[in-house]
LUMVEXTI-677045 format. One record per residue (C-alpha): residue in one letter; x, y, z. Coordinates in steps of 0.2 Angstrom, whole numbers, plus 2048, in hexadecimal, padded with zeros to 3 digits. Example, Ala and Ser with C-alpha at 12.3 -4.5 7.8 and 13.67 -1.06 7.14 Angstrom:
2
+----+-----+-----+-----+
: aa :  px :  py :  pz :
+----+-----+-----+-----+
:  A : 83E : 7EA : 827 :
:  S : 844 : 7FB : 824 :
+----+-----+-----+-----+
END
This chain:
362
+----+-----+-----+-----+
: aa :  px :  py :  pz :
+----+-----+-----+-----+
:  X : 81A : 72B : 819 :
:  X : 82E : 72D : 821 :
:  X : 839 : 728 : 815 :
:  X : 845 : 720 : 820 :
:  X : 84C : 70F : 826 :
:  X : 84C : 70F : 83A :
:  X : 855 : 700 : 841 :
:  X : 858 : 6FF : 854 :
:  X : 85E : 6F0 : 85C :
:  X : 864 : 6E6 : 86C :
:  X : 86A : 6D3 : 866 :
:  X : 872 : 6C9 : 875 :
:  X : 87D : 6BB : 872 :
:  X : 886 : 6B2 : 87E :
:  X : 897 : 6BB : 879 :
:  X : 891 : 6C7 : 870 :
:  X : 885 : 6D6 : 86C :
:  X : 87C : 6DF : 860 :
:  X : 877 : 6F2 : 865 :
:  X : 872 : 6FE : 856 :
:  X : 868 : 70D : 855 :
:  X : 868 : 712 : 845 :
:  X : 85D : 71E : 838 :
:  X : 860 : 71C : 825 :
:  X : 85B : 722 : 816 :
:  X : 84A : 71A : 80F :
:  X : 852 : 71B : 7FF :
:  X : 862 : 716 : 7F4 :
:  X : 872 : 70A : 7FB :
:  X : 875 : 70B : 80D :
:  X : 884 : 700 : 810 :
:  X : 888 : 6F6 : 81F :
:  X : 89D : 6F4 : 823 :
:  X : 8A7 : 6ED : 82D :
:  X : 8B1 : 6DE : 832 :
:  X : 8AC : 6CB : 832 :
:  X : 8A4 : 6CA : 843 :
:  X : 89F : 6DE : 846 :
:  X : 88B : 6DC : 845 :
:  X : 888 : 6DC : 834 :
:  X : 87D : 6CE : 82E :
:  X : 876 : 6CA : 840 :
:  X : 86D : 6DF : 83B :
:  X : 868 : 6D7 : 829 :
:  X : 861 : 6C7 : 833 :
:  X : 858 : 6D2 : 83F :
:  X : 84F : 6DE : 834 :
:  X : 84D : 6D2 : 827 :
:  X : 843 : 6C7 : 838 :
:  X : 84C : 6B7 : 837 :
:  X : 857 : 6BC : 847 :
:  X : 84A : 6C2 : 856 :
:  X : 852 : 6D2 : 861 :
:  X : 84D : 6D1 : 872 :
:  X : 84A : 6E4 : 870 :
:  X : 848 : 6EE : 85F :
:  X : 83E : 6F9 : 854 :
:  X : 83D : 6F5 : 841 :
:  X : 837 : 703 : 838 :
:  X : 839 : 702 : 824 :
:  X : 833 : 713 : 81C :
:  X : 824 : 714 : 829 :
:  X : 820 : 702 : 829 :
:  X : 822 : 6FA : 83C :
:  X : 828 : 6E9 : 83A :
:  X : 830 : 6E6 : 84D :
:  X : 82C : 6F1 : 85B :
:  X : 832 : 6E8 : 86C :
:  X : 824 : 6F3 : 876 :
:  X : 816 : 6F2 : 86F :
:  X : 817 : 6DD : 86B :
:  X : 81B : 6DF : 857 :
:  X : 824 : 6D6 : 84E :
:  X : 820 : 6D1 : 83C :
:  X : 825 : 6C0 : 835 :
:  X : 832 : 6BE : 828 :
:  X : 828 : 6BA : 81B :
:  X : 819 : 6C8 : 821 :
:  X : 82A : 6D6 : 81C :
:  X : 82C : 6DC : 80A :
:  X : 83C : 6D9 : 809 :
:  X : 849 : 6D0 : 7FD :
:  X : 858 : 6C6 : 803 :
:  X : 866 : 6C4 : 7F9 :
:  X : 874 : 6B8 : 802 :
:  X : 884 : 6B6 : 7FE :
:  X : 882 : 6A6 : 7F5 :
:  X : 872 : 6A7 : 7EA :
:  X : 869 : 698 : 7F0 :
:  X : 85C : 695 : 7E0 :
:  X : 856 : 683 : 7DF :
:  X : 85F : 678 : 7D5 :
:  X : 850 : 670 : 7CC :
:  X : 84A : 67F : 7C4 :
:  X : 84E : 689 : 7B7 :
:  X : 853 : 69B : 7B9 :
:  X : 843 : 6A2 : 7B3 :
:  X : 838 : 697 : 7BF :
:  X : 844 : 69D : 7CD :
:  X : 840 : 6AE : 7C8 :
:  X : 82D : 6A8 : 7C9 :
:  X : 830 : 6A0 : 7D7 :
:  X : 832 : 6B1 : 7E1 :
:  X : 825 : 6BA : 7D5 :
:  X : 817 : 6AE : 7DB :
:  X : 81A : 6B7 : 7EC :
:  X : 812 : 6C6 : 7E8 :
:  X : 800 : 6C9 : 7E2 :
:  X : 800 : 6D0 : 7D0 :
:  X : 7F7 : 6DF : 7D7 :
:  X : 806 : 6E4 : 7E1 :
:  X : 815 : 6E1 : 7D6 :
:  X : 821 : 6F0 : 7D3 :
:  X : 82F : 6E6 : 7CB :
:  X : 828 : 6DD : 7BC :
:  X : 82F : 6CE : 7B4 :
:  X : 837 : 6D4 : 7A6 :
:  X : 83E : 6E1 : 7AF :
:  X : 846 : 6DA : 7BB :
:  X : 851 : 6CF : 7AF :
:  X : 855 : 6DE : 7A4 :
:  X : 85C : 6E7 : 7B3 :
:  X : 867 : 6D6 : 7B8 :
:  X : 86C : 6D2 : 7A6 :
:  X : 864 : 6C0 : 7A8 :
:  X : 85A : 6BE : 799 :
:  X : 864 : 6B4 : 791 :
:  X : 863 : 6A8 : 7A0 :
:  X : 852 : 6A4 : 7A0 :
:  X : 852 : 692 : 79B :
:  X : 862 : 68C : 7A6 :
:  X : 866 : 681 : 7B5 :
:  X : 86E : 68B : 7C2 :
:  X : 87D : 67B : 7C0 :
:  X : 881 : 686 : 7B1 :
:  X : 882 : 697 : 7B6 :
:  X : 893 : 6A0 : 7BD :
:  X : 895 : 6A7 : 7CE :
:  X : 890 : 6B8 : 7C9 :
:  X : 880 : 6B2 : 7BD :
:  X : 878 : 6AA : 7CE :
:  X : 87A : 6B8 : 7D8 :
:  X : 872 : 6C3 : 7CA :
:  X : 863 : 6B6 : 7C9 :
:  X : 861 : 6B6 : 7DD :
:  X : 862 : 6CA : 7DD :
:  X : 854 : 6C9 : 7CF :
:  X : 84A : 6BE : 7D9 :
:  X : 84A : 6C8 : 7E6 :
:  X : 844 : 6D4 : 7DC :
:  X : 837 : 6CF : 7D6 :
:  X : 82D : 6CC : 7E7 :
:  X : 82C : 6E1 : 7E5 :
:  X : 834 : 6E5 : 7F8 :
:  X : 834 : 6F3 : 801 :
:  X : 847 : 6EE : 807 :
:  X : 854 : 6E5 : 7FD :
:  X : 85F : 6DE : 80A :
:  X : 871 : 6D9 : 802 :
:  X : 87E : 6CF : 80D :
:  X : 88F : 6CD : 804 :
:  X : 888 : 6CA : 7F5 :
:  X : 899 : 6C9 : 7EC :
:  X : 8A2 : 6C1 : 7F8 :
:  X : 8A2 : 6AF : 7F1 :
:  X : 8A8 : 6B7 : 7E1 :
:  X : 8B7 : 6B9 : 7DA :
:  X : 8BE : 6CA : 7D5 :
:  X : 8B9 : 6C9 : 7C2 :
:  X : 8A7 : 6C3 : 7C8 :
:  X : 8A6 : 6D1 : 7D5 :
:  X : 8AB : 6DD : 7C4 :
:  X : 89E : 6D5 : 7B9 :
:  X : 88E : 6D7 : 7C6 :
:  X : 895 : 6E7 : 7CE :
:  X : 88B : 6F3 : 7BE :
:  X : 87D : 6E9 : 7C2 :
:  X : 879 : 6EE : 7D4 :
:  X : 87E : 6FF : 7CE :
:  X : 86E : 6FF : 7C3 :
:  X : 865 : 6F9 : 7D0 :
:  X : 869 : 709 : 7DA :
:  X : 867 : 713 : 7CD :
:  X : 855 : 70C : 7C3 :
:  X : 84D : 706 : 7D3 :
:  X : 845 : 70E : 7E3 :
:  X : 848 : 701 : 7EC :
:  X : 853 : 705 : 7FC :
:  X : 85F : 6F8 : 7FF :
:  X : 86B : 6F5 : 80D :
:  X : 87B : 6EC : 809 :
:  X : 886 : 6E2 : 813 :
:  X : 899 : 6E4 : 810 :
:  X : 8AB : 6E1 : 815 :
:  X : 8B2 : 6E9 : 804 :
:  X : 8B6 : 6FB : 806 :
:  X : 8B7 : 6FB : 7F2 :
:  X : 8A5 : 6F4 : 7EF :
:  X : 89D : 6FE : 7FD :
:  X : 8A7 : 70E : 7F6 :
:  X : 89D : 70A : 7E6 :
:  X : 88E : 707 : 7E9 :
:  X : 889 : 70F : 7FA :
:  X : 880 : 721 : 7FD :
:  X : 880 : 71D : 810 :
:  X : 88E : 716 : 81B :
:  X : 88C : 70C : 82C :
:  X : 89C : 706 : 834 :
:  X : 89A : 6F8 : 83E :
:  X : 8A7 : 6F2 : 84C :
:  X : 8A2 : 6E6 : 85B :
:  X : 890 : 6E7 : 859 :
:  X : 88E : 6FC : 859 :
:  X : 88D : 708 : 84D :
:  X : 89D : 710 : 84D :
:  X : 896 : 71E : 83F :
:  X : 889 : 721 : 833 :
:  X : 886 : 72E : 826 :
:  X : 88A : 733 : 812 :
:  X : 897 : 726 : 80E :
:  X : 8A0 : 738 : 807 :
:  X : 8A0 : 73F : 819 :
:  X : 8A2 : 72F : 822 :
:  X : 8B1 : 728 : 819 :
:  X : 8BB : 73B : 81C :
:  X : 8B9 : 739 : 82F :
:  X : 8C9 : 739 : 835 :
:  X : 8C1 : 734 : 847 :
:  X : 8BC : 720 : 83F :
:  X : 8C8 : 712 : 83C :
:  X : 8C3 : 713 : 82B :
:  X : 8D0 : 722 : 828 :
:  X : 8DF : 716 : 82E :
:  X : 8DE : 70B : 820 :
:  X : 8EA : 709 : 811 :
:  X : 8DA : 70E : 805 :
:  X : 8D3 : 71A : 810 :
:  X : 8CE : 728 : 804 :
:  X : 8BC : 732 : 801 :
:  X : 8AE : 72E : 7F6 :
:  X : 8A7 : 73C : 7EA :
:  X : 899 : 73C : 7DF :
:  X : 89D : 74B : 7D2 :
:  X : 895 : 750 : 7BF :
:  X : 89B : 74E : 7B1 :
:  X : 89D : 761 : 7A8 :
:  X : 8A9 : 760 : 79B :
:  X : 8B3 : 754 : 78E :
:  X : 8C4 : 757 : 786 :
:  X : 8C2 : 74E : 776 :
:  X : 8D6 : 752 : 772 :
:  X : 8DD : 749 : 782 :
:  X : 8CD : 73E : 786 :
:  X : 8CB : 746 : 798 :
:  X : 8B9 : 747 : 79E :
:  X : 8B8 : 757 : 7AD :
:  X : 8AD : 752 : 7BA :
:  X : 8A7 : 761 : 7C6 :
:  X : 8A7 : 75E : 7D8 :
:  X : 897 : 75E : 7E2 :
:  X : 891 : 771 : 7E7 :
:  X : 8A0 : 777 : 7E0 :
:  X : 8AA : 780 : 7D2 :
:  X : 8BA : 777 : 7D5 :
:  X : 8B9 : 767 : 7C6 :
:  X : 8C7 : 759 : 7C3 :
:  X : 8CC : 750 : 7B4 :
:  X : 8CC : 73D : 7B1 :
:  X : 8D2 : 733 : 7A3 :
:  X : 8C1 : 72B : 79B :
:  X : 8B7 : 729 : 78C :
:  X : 8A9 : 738 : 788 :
:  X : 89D : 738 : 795 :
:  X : 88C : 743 : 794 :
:  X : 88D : 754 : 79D :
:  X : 884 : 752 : 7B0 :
:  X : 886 : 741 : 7AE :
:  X : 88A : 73C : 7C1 :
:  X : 89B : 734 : 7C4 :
:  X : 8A0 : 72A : 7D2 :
:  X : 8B3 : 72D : 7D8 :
:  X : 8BF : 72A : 7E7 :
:  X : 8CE : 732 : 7EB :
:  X : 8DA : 728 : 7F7 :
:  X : 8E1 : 732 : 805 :
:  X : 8F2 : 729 : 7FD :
:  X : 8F1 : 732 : 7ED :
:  X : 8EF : 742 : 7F4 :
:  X : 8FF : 74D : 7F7 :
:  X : 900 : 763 : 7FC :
:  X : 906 : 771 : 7F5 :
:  X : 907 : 781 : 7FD :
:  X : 906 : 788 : 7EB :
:  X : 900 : 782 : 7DB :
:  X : 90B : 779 : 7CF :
:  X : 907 : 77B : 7BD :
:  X : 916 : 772 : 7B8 :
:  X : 912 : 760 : 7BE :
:  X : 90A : 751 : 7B6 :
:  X : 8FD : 750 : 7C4 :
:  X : 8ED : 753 : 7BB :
:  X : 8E3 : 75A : 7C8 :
:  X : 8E8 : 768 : 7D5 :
:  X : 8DA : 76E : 7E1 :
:  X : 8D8 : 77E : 7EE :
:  X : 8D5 : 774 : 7FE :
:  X : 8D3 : 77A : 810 :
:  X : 8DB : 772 : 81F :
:  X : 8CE : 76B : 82C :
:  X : 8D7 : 75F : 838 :
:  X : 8E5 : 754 : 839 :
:  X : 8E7 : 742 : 844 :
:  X : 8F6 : 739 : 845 :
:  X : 8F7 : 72B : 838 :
:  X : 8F9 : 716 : 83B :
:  X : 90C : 717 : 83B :
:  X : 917 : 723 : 844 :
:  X : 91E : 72C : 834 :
:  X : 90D : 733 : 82D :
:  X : 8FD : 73D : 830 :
:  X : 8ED : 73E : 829 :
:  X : 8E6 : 74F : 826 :
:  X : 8D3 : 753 : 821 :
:  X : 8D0 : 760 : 814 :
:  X : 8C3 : 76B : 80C :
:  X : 8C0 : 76D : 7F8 :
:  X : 8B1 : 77A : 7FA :
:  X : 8A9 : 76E : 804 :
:  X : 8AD : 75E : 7FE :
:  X : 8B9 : 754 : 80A :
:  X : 8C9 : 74A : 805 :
:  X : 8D6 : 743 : 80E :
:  X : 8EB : 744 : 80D :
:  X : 8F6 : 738 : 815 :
:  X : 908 : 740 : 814 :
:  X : 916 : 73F : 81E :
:  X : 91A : 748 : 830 :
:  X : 92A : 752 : 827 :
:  X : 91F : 757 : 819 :
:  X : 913 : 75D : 829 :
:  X : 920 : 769 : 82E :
:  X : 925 : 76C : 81F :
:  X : 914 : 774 : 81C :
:  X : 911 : 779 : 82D :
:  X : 900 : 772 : 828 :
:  X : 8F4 : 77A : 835 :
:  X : 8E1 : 77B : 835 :
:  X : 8DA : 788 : 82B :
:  X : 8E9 : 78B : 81E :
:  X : 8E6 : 78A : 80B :
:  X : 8F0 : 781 : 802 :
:  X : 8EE : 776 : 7F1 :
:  X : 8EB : 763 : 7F1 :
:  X : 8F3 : 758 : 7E5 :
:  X : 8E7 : 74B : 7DE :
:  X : 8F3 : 73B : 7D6 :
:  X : 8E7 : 730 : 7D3 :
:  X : 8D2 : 730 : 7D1 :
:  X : 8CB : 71F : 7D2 :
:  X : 8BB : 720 : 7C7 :
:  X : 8AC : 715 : 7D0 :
:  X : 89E : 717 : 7C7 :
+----+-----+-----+-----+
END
C-alpha cells in the first residue's frame, strides 16, 4: 500500500478559489500554514468531505475517497477520519466518558486500533471521566474532543486550529499532549495552523498556503530555510532542527545535542536528558551573527563552521538575509548590509556562525 496523503483539488467560489496539488507523507504531522483566508480549512473540509470540489482526487495511504473522473466520492461519515474543530463541540448533557463512547460506538469492536483506555492515558483525561463539559477548562475540552476523535481509530486525524480558542497558558498545557500523539500513535495527521510557534513544534511537513495555492511543501527543516518563501521575511523567521541528545555536563547543567548527519553538536542549558534522545530546536535567523574567525573569548555558547549558500535582500532596506550550510543542516542570519561588506560575504566562503539563542521545542 503507498504511504502517502494525495490531495488534489479545484474549489470555486464566487470570489475565490481553492487549487492544490499536493503529495504528503502517509505518516506523522503534516502542517497546514498560512494566513486567515489562504485555503486552509476549505482543504480540511474537502478532504475531510463536507465541502464537494468540482474536481479532485482524495487519496489517503491508497485509499480513494474522491476521484472527480471516475464518479467517486465517499461520504463524510464512509472516511476514517477524526475532526478535531477549533472549539471542541461535545454535547453538554453527557459526561465526558459517554462523549468519549459516544465516538467509540462508531467503530466495530473488531476494527478498533485506539482502545479506550488508551486513548485517555495519551490525553491525560482520566481524571475527567465523570464531569460535565460546563466544568472543564478551555484546554480540558479540546483534549476530550481530540480523544474522541480518537477513539473512532481513523486512518487521518484532521486538526483545524485546535488552540486557537485558547489562551497562551492553555495552548502550553495541551501542546505536550499532541506531541505524544505524534510520537505513540501511527496515525498521520494534518494540522491546520496560523502559529508559526505551534506549527514549528509540532510539524514534520510544511505546506504554506497563500490565496488558495501551495506556495511550498516539503521538511518543515528545508521549507522554513527557503529564502525564496515569505516565510523568511518574518521577524521569527528561523530553521527548525531535530538533533540528539550525546552528552550532559553535570558541572554546568548543559545537555550537547548533536545535529542531524553531522559531527558538529551545540549546547543548551537543560536538565540531564538520555543520550539519542531526539530534541526539537529552532534557531532564529535574529540570533544568528558571523565571524570570519572563531572566537574563543565570547559568551556565546555555540560557534559553528558554516558555508555560505545565498543571500536575498531582507524586508527593510538596511538588512539581508543570508542562507547557510552547518554540514548539511541549513540555518538562517539576518545582519546588516555594513556587516555584509564588512565580510564581503559571497557564496561559497567559510566562515563561523554565532548561535545567541536556541529555543528548545520539543
Amino acid at each position: 500500500m503507498t504511504s502517502s496523503i494525495d490531495v488534489r483539488l479545484n474549489v470555486d467560489f464566487p470570489n475565490f478559489s481553492v487549487n492544490v496539488d499536493l503529495s504528503l507523507p502517509g505518516r506523522g504531522v503534516s502542517a497546514l500554514y498560512g494566513h486567515s483566508g489562504s485555503g486552509k480549512t476549505t482543504c480540511l473540509r474537502c478532504i475531510a468531505g463536507l465541502e464537494k470540489a468540482s474536481n479532485a482526487l482524495i487519496r489517503i495511504n491508497g485509499e480513494v475517497w474522491q476521484d472527480s473522473a471516475n464518479g467517486i466520492f465517499l461520504a463524510p461519515h464512509k472516511r476514517s477520519l477524526g475532526y478535531v474543530f477549533q472549539e471542541a463541540s461535545l454535547f453538554p448533557h453527557l459526561t465526558v466518558k459517554a462523549n468519549l463512547e459516544f465516538g467509540l460506538r462508531r467503530i466495530s469492536a473488531k476494527d478498533r486500533r485506539v482502545q479506550f483506555d488508551q486513548a485517555t492515558t495519551l490525553l491525560g483525561i482520566d481524571h475527567l471521566l465523570q464531569r460535565q463539559p460546563d466544568k472543564l477548562s478551555g484546554g480540558e475540552r479540546q483534549r476530550v474532543g481530540i480523544a474522541r476523535a480518537l477513539l473512532t481509530s481513523p486512518r487521518l486525524l484532521l486538526l483545524d486550529e485546535p488552540l486557537a480558542a485558547l489562551d497562551t497558558r492553555r495552548k502550553s498545557e495541551i501542546l505536550p499532549y499532541l506531541e505524544r500523539l505524534h510520537d505513540e500513535l501511527e496515525i498521520p495527521m494534518l494540522y491546520v495552523s496560523h502559529a508559526q510557534d505551534e506549527v514549528a513544534r509540532l510539524a514534520d511537513h510544511l505546506v504554506l498556503l497563500s490565496d488558495g495555492k501551495a506556495l511550498a511543501s516539503g521538511p518543515i527543516g528545508e521549507t522554513l530555510a527557503r529564502l525564496d518563501l515569505p516565510l523568511a521575511m518574518g521577524d521569527d523567521a528561523g530553521v527548525v532542527i531535530e538533533g540528539s541528545v550525546s552528552a550532559f555536563d553535570a558541572a554546568y547543567h548543559l545537555v550537547t545535542v548533536r545535529l542531524p548527519r553531522s559531527d558538529l553538536c551545540i549546547r543548551v542549558a537543560h536538565s540531564p536528558l538520555e543520550p539519542g534522545k531526539p530534541l526539537r530546536f529552532k534557531v532564529q535567523a535574529r540570533d544568528v551573527s558571523l565571524n570570519l574567525a572563531p572566537e574563543d573569548q565570547s559568551s556565546i555558547l555555540n560557534r559553528l563552521p558554516v558555508t555560505v549558500v545565498e543571500e536575498v535582500p531582507a524586508d527593510n532596506a538596511a538588512h539581508v538575509l543570508v542562507r547557510l550550510d552547518a554540514q548539511g543542516t541549513p540555518l538562517l542570519a539576518r545582519i546588516t548590509r555594513y556587516s555584509r561588506d564588512q565580510l564581503n560575504l559571497h557564496p561559497g566562503q567559510r566562515l563561523w556562525a554565532q548561535i545567541k539563542s536556541v529555543a528548545l521545542l520539543a
